[in-house]
PyMOL Python script that loads the backbone (N, CA, C, O; Angstrom):
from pymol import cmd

cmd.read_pdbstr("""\
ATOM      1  N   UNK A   1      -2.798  -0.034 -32.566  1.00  0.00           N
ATOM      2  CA  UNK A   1      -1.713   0.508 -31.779  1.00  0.00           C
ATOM      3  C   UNK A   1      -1.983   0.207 -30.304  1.00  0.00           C
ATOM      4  O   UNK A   1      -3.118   0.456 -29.898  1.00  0.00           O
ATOM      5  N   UNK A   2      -1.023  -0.332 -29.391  1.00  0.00           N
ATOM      6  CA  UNK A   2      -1.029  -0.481 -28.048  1.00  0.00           C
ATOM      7  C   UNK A   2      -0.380   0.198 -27.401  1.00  0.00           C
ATOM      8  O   UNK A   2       0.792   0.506 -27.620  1.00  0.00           O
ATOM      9  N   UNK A   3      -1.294   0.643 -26.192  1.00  0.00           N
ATOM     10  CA  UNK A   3      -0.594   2.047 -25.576  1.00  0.00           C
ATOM     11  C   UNK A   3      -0.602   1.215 -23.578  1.00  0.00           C
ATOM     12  O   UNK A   3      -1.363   0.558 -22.868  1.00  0.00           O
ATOM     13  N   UNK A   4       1.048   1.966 -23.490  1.00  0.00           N
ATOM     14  CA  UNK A   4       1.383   2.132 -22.029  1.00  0.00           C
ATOM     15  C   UNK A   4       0.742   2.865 -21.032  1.00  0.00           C
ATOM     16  O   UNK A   4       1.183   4.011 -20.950  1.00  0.00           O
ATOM     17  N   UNK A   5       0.097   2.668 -20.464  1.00  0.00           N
ATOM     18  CA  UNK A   5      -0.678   3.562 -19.419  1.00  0.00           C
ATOM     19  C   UNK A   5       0.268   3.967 -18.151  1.00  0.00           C
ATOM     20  O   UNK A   5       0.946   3.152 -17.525  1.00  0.00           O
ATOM     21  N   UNK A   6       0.201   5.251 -17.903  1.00  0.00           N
ATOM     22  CA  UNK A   6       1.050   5.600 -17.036  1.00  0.00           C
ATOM     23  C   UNK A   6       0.723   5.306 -15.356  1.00  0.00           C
ATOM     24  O   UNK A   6      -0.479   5.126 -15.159  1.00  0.00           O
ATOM     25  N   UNK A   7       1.435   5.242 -14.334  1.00  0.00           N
ATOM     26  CA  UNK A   7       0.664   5.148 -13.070  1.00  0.00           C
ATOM     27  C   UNK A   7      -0.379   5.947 -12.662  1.00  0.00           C
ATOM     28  O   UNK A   7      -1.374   5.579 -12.037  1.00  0.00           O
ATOM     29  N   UNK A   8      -0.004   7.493 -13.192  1.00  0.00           N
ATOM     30  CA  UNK A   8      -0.912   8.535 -12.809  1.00  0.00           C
ATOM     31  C   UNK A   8      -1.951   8.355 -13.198  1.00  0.00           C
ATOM     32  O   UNK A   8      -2.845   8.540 -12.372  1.00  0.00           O
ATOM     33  N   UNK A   9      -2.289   7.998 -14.338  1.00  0.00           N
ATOM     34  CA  UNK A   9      -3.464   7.284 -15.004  1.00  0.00           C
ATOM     35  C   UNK A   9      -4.645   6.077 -13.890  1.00  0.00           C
ATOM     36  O   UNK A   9      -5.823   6.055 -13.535  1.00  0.00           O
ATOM     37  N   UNK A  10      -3.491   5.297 -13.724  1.00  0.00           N
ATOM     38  CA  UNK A  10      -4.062   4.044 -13.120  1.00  0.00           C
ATOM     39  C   UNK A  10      -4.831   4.517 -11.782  1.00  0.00           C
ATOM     40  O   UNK A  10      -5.989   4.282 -11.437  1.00  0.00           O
ATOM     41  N   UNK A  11      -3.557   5.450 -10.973  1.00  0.00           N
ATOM     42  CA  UNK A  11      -4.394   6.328 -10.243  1.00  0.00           C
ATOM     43  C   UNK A  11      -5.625   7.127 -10.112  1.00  0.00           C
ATOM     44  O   UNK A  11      -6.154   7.134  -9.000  1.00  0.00           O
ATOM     45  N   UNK A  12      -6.174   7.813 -11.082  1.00  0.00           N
ATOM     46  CA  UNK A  12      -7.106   8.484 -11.432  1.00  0.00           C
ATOM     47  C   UNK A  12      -8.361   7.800 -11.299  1.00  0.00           C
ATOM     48  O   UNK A  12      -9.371   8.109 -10.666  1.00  0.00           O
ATOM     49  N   UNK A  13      -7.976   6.353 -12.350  1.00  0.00           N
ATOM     50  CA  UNK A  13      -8.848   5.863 -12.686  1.00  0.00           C
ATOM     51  C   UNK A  13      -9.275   4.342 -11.392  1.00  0.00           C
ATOM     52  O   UNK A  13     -10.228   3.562 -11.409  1.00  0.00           O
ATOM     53  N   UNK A  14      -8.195   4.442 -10.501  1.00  0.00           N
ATOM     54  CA  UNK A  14      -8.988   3.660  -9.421  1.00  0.00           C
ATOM     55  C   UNK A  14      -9.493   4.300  -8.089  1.00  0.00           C
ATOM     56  O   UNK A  14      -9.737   3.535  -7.156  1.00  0.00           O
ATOM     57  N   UNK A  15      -9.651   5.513  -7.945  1.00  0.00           N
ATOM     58  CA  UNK A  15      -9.602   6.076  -7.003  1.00  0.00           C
ATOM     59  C   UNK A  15     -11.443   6.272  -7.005  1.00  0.00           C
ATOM     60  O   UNK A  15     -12.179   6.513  -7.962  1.00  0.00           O
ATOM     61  N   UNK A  16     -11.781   6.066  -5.582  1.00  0.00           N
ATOM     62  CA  UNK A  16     -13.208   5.851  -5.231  1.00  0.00           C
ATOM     63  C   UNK A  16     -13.636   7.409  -5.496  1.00  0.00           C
ATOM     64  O   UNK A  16     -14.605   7.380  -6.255  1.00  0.00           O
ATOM     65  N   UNK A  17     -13.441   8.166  -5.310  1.00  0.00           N
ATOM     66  CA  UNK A  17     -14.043   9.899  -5.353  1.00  0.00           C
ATOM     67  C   UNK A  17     -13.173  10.294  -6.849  1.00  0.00           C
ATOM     68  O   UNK A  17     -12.083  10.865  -6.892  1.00  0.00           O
ATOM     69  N   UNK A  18     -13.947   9.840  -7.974  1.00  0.00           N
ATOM     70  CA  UNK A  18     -13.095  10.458  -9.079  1.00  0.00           C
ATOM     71  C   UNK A  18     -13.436  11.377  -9.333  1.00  0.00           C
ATOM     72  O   UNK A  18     -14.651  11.439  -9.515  1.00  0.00           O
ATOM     73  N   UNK A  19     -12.652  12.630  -9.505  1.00  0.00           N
ATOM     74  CA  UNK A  19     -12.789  14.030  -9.716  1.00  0.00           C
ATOM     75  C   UNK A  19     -14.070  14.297 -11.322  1.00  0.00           C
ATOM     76  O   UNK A  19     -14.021  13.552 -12.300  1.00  0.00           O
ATOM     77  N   UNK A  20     -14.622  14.947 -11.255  1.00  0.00           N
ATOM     78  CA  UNK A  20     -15.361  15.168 -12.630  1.00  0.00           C
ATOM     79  C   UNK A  20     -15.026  15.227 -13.819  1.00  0.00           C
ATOM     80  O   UNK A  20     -15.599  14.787 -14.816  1.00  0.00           O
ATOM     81  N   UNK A  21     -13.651  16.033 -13.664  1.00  0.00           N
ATOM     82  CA  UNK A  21     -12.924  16.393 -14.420  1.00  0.00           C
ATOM     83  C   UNK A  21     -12.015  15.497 -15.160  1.00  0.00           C
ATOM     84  O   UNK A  21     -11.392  15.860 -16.158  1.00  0.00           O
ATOM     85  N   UNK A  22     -11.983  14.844 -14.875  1.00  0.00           N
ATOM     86  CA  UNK A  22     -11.113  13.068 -15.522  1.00  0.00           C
ATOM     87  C   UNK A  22     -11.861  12.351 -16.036  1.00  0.00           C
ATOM     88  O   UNK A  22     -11.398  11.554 -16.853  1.00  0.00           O
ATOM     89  N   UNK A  23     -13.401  12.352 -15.744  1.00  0.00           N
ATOM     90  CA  UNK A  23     -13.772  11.112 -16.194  1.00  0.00           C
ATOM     91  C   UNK A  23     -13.790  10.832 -17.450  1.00  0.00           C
ATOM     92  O   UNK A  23     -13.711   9.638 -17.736  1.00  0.00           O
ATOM     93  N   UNK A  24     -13.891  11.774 -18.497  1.00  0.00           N
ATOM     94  CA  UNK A  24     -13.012  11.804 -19.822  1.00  0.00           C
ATOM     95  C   UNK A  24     -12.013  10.582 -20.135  1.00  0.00           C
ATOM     96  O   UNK A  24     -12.093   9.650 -20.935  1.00  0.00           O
ATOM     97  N   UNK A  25     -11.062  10.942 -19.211  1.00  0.00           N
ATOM     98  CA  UNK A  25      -9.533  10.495 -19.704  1.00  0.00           C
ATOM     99  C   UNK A  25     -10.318   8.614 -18.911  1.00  0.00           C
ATOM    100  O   UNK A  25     -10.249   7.703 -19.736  1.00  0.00           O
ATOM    101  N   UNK A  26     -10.867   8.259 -17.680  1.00  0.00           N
ATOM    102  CA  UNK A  26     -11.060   7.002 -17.617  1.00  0.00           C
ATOM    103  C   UNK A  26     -12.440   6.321 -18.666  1.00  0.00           C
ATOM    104  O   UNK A  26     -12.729   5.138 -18.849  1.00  0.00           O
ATOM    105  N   UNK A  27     -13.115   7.603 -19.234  1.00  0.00           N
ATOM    106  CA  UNK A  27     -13.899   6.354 -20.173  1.00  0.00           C
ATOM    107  C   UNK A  27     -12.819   6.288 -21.327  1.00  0.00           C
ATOM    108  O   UNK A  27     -12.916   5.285 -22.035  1.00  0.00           O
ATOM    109  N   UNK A  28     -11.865   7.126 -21.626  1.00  0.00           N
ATOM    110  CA  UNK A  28     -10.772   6.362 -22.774  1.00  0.00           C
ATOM    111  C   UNK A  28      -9.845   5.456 -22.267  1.00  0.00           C
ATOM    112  O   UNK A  28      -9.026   5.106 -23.117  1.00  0.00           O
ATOM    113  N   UNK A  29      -9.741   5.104 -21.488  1.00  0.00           N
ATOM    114  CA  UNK A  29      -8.703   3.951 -20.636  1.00  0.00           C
ATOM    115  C   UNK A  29      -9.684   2.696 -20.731  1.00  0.00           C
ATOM    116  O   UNK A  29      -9.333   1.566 -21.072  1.00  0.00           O
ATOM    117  N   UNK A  30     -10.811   3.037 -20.417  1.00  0.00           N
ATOM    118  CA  UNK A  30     -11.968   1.802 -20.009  1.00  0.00           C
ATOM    119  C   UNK A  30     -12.390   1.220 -21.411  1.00  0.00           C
ATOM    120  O   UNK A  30     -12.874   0.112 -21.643  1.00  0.00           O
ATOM    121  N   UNK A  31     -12.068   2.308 -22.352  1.00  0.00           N
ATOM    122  CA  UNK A  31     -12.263   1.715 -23.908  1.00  0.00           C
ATOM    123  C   UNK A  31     -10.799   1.051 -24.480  1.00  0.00           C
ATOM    124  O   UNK A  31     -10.610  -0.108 -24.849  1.00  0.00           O
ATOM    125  N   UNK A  32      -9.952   2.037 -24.433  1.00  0.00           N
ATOM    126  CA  UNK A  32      -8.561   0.698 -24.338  1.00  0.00           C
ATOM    127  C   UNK A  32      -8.515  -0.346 -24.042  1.00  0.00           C
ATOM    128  O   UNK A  32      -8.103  -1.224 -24.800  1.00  0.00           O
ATOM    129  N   UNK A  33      -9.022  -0.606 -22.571  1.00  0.00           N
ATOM    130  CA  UNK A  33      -9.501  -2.037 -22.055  1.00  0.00           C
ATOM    131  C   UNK A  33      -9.882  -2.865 -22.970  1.00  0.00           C
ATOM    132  O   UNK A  33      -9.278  -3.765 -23.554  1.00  0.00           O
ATOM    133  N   UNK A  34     -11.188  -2.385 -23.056  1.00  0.00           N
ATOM    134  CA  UNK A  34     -12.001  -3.232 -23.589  1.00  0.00           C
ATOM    135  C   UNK A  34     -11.871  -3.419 -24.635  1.00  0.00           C
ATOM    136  O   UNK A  34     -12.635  -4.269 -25.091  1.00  0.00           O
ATOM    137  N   UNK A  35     -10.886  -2.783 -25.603  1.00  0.00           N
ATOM    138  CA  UNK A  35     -10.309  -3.856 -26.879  1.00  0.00           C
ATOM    139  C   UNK A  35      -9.109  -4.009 -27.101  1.00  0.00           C
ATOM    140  O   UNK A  35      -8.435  -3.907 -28.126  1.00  0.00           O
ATOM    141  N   UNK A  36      -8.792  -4.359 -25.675  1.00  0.00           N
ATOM    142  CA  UNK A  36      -7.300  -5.146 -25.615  1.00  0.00           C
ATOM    143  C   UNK A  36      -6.392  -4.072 -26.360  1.00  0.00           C
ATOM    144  O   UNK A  36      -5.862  -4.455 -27.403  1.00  0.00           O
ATOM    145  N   UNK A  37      -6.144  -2.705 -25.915  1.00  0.00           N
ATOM    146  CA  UNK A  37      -4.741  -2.106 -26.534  1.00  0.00           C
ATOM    147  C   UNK A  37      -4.146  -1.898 -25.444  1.00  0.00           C
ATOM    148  O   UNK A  37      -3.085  -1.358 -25.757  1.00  0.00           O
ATOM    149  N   UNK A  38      -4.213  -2.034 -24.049  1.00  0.00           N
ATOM    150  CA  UNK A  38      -3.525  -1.590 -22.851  1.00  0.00           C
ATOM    151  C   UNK A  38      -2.553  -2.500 -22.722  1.00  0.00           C
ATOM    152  O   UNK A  38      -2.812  -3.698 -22.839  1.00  0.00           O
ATOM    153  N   UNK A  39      -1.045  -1.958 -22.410  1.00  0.00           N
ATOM    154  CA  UNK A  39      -0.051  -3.065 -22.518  1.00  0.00           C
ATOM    155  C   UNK A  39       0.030  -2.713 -20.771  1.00  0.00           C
ATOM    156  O   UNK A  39      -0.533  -1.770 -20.216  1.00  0.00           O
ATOM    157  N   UNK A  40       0.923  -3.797 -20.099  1.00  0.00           N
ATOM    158  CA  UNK A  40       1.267  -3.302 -19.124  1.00  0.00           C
ATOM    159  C   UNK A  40       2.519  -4.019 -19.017  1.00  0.00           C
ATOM    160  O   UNK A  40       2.667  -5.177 -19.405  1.00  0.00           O
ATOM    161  N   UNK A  41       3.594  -3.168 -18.377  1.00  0.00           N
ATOM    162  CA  UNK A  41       5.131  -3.577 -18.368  1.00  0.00           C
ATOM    163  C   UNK A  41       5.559  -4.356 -17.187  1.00  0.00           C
ATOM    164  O   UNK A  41       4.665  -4.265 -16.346  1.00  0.00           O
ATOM    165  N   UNK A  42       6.390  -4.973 -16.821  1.00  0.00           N
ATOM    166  CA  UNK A  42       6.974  -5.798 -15.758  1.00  0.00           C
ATOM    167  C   UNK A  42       7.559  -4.972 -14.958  1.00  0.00           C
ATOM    168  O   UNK A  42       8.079  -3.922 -15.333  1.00  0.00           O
ATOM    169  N   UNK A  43       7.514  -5.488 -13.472  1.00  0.00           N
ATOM    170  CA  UNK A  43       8.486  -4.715 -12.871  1.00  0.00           C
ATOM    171  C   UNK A  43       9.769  -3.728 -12.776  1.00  0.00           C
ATOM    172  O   UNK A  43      10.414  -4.307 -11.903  1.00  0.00           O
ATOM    173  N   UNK A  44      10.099  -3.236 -12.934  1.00  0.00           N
ATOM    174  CA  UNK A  44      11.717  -2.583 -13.706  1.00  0.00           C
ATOM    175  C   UNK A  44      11.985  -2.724 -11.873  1.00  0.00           C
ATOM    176  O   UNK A  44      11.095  -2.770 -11.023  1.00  0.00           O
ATOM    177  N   UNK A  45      14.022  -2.787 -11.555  1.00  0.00           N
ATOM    178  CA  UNK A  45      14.412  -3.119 -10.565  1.00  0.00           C
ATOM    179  C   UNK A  45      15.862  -2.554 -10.644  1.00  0.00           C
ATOM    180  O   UNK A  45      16.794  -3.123 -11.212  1.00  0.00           O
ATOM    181  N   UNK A  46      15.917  -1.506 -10.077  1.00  0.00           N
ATOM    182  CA  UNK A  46      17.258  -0.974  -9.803  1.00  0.00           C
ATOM    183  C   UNK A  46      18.206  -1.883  -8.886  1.00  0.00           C
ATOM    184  O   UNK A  46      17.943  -2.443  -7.821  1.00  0.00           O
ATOM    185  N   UNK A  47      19.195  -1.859  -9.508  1.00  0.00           N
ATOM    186  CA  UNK A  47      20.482  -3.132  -8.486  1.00  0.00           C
ATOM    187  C   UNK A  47      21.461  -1.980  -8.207  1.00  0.00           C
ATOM    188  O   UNK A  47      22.272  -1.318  -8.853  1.00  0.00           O
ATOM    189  N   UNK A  48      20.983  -2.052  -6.874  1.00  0.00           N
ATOM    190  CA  UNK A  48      22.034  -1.254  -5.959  1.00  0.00           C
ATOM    191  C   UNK A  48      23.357  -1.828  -5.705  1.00  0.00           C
ATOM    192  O   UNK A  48      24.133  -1.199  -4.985  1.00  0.00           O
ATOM    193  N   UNK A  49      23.580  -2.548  -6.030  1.00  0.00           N
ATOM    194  CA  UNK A  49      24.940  -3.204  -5.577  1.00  0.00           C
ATOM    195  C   UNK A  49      25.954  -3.495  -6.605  1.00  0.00           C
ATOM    196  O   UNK A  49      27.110  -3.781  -6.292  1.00  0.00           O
ATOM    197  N   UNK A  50      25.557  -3.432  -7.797  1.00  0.00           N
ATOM    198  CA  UNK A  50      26.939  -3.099  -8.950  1.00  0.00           C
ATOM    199  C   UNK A  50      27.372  -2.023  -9.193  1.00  0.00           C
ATOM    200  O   UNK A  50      28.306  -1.898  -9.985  1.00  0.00           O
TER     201      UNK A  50
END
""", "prot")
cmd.dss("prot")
cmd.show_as("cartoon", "prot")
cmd.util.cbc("prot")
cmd.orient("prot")
């Protein structure tokens, strides 16, 4: 199964002072990684003009 990672996530997990309390949730992101289940989506782009 391949999973979407949310920004808040990405946040967490790049931020230089990571709270203690997360590092949980980034060694399961860092294991996603590392066997290729992390999808990541394309830009999405609201058109203001139609």
């Amino acid at each position: 199964m391949n999973v979407v990672v949310d920004t808040s996530i990405w946040s967490l997990a790049l931020r230089r002072n990571t709270p203690n309390d997360v590092i949980s949730i980034i060694n399961k992101l860092r294991n996603l990684i590392i066997h290729g289940r992390v999808v990541l989506l394309g830009v999405t782009r609201k058109d203001y003009y139609s």
